[in-house]
Residue frames as qw, qx, qy, qz and C-alpha x, y, z in Angstrom:
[[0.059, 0.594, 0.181, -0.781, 161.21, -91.96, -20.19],
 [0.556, 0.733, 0.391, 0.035, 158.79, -91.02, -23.10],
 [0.427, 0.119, 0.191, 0.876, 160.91, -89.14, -25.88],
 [0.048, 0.609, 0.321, -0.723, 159.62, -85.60, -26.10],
 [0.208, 0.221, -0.546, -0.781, 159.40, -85.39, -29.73],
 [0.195, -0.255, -0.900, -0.295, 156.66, -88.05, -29.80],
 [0.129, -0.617, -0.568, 0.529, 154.87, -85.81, -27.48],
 [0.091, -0.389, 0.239, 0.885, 155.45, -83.20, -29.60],
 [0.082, -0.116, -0.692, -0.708, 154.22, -84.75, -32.99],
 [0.109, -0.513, -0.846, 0.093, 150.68, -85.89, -30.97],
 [0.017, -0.655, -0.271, 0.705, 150.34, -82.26, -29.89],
 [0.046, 0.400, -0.422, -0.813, 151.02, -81.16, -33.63],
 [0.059, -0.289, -0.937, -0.185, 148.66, -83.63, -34.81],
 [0.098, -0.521, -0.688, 0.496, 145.98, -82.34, -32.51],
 [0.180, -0.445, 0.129, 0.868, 146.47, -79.07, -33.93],
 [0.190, 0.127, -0.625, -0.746, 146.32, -79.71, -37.56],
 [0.004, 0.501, 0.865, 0.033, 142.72, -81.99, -36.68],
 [0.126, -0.548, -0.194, -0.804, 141.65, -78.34, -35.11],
 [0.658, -0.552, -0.455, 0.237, 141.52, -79.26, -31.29],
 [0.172, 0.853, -0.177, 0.459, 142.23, -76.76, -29.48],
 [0.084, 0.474, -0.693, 0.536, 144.92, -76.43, -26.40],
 [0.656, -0.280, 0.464, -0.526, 142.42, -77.04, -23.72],
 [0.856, 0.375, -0.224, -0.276, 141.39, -79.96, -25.94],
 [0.630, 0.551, -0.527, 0.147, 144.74, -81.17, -25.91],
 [0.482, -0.572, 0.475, -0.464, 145.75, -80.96, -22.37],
 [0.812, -0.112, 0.368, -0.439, 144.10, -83.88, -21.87],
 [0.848, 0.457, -0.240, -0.120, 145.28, -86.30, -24.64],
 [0.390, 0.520, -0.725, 0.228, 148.91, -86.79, -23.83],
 [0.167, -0.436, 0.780, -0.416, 148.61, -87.45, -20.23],
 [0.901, 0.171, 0.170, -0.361, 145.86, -90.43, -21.41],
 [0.804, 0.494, -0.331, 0.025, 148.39, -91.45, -23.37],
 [0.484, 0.448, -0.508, 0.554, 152.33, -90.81, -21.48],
 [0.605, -0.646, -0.465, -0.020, 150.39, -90.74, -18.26],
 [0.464, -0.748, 0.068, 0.469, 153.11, -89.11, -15.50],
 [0.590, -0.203, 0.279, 0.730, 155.35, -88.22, -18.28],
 [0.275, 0.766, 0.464, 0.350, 153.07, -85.90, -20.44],
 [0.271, 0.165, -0.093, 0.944, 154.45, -82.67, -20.86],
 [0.003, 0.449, 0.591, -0.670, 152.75, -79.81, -18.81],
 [0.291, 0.826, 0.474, -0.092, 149.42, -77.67, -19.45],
 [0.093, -0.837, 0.169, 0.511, 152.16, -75.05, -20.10],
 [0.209, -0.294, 0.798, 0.484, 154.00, -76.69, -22.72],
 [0.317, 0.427, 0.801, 0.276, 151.08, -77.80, -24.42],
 [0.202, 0.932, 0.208, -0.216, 149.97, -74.31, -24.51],
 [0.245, -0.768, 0.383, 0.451, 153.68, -73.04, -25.85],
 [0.374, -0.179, 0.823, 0.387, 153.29, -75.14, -28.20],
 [0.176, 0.657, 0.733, -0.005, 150.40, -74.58, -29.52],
 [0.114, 0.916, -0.018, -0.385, 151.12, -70.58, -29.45],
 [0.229, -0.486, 0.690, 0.484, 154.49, -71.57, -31.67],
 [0.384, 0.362, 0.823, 0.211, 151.77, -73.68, -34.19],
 [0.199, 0.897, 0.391, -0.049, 149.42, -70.64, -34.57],
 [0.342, -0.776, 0.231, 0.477, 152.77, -68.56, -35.08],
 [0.528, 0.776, -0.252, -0.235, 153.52, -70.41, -38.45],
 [0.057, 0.543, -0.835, -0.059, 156.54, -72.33, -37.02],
 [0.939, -0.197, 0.074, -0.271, 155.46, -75.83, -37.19],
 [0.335, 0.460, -0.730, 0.379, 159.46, -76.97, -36.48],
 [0.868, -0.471, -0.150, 0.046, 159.24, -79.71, -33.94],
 [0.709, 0.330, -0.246, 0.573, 163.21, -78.90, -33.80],
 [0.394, -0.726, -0.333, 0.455, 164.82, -77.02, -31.14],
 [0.429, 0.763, 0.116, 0.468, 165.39, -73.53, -31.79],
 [0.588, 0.259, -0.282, 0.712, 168.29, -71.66, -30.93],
 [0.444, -0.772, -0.321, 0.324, 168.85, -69.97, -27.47],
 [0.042, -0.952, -0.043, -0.300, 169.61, -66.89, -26.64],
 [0.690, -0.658, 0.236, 0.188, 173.49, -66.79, -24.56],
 [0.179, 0.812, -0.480, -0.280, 176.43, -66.85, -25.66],
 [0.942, 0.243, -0.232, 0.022, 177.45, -70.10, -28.00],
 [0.812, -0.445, 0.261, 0.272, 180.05, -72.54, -26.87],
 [0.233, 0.859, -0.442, -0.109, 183.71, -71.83, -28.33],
 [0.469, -0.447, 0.761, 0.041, 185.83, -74.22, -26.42],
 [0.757, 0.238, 0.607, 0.028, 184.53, -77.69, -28.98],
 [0.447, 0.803, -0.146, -0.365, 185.60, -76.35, -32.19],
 [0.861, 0.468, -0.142, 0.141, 187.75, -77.95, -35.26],
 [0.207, 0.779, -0.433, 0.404, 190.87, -75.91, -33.95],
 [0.657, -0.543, 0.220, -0.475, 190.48, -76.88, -30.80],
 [0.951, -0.170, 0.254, -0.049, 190.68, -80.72, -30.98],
 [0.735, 0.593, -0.291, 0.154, 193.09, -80.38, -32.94],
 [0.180, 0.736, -0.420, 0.500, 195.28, -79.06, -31.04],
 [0.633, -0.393, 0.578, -0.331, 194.38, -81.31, -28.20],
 [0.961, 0.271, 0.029, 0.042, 194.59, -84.29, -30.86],
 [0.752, 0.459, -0.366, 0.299, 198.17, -83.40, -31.45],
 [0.252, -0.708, 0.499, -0.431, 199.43, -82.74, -28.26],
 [0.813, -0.307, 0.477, -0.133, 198.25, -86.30, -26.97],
 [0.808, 0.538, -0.192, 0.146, 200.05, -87.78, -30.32],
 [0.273, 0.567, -0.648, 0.428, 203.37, -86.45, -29.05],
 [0.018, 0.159, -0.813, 0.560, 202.91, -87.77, -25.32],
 [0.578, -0.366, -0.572, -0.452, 199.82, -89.59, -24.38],
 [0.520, -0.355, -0.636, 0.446, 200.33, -89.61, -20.81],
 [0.235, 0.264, -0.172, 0.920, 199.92, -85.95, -20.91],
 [0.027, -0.473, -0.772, 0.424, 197.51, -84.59, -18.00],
 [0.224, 0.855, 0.428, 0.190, 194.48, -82.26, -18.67],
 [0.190, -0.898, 0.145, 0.370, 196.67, -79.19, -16.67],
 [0.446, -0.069, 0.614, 0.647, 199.69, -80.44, -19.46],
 [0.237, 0.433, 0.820, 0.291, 197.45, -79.60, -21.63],
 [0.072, -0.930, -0.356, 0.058, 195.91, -76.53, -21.17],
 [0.344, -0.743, 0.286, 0.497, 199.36, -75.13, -20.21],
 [0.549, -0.057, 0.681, 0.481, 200.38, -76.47, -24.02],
 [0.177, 0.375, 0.730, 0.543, 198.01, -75.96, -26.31],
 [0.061, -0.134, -0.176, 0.973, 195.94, -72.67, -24.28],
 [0.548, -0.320, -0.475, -0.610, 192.65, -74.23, -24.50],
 [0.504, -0.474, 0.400, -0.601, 190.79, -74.19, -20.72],
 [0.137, -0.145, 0.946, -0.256, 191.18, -77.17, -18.49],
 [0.540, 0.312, 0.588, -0.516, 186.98, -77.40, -18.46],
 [0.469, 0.640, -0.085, -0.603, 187.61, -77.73, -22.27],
 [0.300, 0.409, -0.848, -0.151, 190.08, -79.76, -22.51],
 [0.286, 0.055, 0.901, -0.322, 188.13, -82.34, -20.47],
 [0.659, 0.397, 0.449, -0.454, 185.02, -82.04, -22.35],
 [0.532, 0.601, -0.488, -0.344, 187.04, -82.52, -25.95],
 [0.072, 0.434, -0.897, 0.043, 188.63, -85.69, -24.23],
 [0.317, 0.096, 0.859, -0.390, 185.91, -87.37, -22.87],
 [0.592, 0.449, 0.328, -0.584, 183.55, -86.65, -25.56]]
């Protein structure tokens, strides 16, 4: 699968030459053929160029940010498994009062 940032820069490229959207459209999928990003997206991108942002980077969503992955966090699941490594995620959770769907994603990640 094509990365999406290299799709990205080509579109930004385009831009800065002065092509316009329509213009574009066409270019990737010559290029990334089934994987080119849609006529939308090249247009969304293109409104986010004429906007000033020229960040290829993702910008931050709108929802409420994760909590559970934090410094505290692992700790506290780091030292729990120190004392007893055999301990299960529900051990865990009951111990240290970080969620079961948390503790699994601190352990595995």
């Amino acid at each position: 699968m094509t990365d999406l940032k290299e799709q990205c820069v080509c579109i930004k490229f385009c831009f800065l030459l002065g092509k316009t959207a329509a213009e574009t459209v066409t270019m990737p999928r010559g290029a990334f053929k089934e994987e080119a990003l849609s006529q939308a997206r090249v247009y969304e991108w293109f409104s986010q160029f004429k906007r000033g942002d020229m960040s290829l980077e993702d910008q931050p969503r709108s929802g409420r940010p994760s909590t559970s992955r934090n410094d505290e966090n692992i700790k506290k699941i780091r030292d729990a498994i120190m004392l007893d490594c055999c301990r299960t995620i529900d051990e865990l959770e009951a111990l240290t009062g970080v969620s079961w769907s948390s503790c699994q994603r601190i352990l595995t990640e």
